[in-house]
N, C-alpha and C positions, 0 to 999 in steps of 0.2 A: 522655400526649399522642399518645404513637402507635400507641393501642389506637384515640382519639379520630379521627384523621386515615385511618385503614383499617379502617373499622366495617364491615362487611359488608352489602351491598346485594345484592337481585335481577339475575340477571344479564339478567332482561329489561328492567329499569330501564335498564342501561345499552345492550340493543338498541334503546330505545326512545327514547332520547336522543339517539344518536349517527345515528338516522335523522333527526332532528325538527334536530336541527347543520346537519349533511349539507347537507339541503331549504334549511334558510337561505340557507346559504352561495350554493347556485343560484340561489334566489331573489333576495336581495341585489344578486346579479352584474347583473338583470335587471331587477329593483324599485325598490332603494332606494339602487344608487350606479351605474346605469349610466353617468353623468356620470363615473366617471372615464377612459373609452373617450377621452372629448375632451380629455385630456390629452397624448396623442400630437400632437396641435396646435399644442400651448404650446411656445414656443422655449426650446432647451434650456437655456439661462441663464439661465429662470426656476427650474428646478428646482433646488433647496434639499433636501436631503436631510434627513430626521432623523436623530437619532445612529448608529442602525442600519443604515441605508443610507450613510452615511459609512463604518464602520468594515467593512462587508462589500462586499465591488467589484461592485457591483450597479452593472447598465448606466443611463445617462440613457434615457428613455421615447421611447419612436421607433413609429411603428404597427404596425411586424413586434412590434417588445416587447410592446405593449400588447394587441396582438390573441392572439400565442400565449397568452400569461399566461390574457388571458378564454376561450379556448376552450378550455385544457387544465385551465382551474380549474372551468371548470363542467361538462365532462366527467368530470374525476375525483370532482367533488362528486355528483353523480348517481350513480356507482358504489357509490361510498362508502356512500353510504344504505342501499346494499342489506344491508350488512354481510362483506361480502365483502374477503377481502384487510386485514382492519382497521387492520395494519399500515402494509405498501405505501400502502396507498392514504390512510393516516390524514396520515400523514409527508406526502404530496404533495400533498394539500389545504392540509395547517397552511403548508407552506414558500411555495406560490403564493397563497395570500390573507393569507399576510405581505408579499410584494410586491404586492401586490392594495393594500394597505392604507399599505405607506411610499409608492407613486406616488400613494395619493387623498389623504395626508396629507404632503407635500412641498411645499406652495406655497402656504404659511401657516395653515394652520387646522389644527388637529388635536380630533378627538372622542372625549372619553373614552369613550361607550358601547361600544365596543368591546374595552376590554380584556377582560372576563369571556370574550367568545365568542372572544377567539383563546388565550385560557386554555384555555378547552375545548378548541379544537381542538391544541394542544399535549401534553394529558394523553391526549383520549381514546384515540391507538393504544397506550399504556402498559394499556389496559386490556384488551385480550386479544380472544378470539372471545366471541361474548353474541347468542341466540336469541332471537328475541320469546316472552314467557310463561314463558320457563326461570324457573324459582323459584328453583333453586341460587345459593349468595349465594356474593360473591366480592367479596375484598379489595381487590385490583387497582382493580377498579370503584368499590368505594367510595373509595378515594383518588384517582380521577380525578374524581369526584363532589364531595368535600369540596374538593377544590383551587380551581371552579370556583365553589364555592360561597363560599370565601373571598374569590375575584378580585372576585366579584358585589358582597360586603358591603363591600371596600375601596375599589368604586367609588363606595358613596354616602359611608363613612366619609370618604375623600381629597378628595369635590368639598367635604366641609362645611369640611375644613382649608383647603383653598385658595381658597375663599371670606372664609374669616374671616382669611387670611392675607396674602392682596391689597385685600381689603377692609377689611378693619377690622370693627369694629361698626358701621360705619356702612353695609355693604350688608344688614347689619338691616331695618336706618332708613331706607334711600333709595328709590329710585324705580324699583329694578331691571324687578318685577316689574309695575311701570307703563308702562317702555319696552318690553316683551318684546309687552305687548299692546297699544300703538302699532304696534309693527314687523310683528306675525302674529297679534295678537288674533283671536277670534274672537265672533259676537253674545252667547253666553255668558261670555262675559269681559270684554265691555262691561259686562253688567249687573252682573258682580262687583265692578268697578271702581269701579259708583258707590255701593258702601257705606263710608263713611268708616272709615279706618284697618282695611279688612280685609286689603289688600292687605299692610301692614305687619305685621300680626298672622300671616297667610300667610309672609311670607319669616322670620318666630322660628318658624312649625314645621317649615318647610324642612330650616333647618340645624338644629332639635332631632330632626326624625325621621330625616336623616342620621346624625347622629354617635350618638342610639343604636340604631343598626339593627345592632351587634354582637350584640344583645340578642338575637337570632334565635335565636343556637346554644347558649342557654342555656334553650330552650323545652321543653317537653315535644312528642313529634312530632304531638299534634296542635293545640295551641297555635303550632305552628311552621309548620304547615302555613296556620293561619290568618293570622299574621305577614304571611305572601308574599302571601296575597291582597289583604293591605290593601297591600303593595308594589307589586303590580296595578294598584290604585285608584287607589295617587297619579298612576302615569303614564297612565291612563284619563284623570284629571283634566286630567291638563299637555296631552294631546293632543286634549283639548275644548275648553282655554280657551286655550291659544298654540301648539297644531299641530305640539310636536314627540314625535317617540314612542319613541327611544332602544329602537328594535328588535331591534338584535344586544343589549342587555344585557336584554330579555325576553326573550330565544329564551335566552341562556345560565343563567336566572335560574332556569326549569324542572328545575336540578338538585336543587332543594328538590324536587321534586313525587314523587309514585309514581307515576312513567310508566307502570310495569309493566300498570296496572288500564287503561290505555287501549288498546284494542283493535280501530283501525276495520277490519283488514280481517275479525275475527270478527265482531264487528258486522255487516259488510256480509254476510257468508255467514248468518249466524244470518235477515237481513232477506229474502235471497232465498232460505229456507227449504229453503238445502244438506245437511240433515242436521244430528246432536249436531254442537256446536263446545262445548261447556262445557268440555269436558277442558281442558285446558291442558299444553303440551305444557312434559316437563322430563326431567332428568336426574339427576335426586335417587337415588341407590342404596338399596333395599332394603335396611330393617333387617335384620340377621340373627338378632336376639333374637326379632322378629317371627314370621320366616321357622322360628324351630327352637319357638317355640309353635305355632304353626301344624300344626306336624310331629307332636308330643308330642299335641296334640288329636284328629287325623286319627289316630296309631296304635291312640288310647284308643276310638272311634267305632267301633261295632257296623257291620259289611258289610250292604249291599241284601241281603235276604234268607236272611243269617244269623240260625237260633233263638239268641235270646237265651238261654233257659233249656238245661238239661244235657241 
């Protein structure tokens, strides 16, 4: 199990990760939850804490709060990407967009897509310094990797229990998936709607492709990798047919991927025809069994004009 949990990964994997977090986390701030800036608004005896912000003395939401939080989180998120500091700066992202996220989830709604990416951001300063392109594999990273990977899989595993747990079998059967596209439909999901009992037949593969999506980590890597695409797919769908896109749980879900191969700013050098960029830069040490054939070959090897014969 804990050969399984610290498999050894690229450490540009994990540079390449922890940039593509980072970016999120910025963007997020500015994207895809700027709404909760307008919290500072809300009177403060609206705010309802979650259990986490009960049991730590975390202030109620005021606009000095809410503004330092946003400009020191996305100042540090920015840094962060660069890879620099991975520690310092790791700790100071994960700690401000955990209050980033008890003040957007404090006043009745809470989103599960978000657990995988603050998993991420928990594990990844546990993973040490990591180069873009370093080949050198390291432990560390792979268990900040597989962590985030499990948060991912228990995200779809848990909605399927608390689905069928609140639900019944009857949110099989019912009309869920028919009020979702009353409320945010869109013209694709109109015309999905009017094929009889698809929408039904849609919410049993719901909750069958949730509960076996453990099935991942018993893949071979490239069966695994193809897994995630169709995990892709589903939410490609969900976001074509009812508009929601569960963003931070695709930004964190990329721990399946070989980030290592994606390379834009070699790309971009290679495009504006800067010179060789193929190398790849790493740290890998020199055989020395290598290095003493090499030796043994070179002593046996006849000198530039030295006669061979006597």
């Amino acid at each position: 199990m804990t050969r399984w949990l610290t498999e050894a990964v690229p450490r540009g994997r994990i540079a390449a990760f922890r940039t593509l977090i980072y970016l999120f986390v910025a963007a997020d701030l500015v994207v895809f939850t700027p709404w909760v800036r307008t919290r500072a608004s809300v009177p403060g005896e609206l705010y309802q804490p979650l259990l986490i912000g009960r049991l730590l003395p975390l202030p109620t939401p005021t606009p000095t709060v809410v503004a330092v939080i946003f400009w020191g989180l996305l100042l540090a998120a920015l840094l962060a990407a660069t890879g620099r500091a991975p520690r310092l700066l790791g700790w100071t992202v994960c700690a401000l967009y955990l209050e980033w996220m008890i003040i957007a989830m404090s006043y009745g709604k809470v989103d599960h897509d978000r657990f995988g990416l603050l998993v991420a951001l928990a594990v990844l300063p546990t993973a040490g310094r990591a180069r873009h392109g370093d080949t050198t594999r390291t432990e560390a990273g792979g268990w900040a990797l597989r962590v985030t990977q499990i948060a991912v899989i228990c995200t779809y595993f848990l909605a399927a229990w608390a689905k069928l747990r609140f639900g019944g079998l009857d949110w099989l059967t019912g009309s869920v998936l028919a009020r979702a596209i009353i409320r945010r439909g869109t013209d694709l999901a109109d015309l999905i709607a009017q094929v009889p009992y698809l929408l039904i037949v849609a919410q049993f593969g719901i909750v069958a492709f949730e509960l076996l999506s453990p099935v991942v980590f018993l893949l071979p890597a490239r069966w695994r990798v193809a897994m995630v695409g169709f995990f892709y797919s589903f939410h490609v769908v969900t976001i074509a047919t009812i508009t929601i896109s569960f963003a931070p749980h695709l930004a964190a879900m990329t721990s399946f991927l070989p980030l290592e191969r994606v390379r834009p700013l070699v790309w971009a050098r290679r495009l504006a025809g800067r010179g060789p960029v193929d190398a790849e830069p790493t740290s890998t040490p020199p055989d020395p069994a290598r290095l003493d054939d090499r030796a043994r070959v070179g002593d046996q090897a006849p000198a530039v004009g030295r006669p061979l014969g006597p």
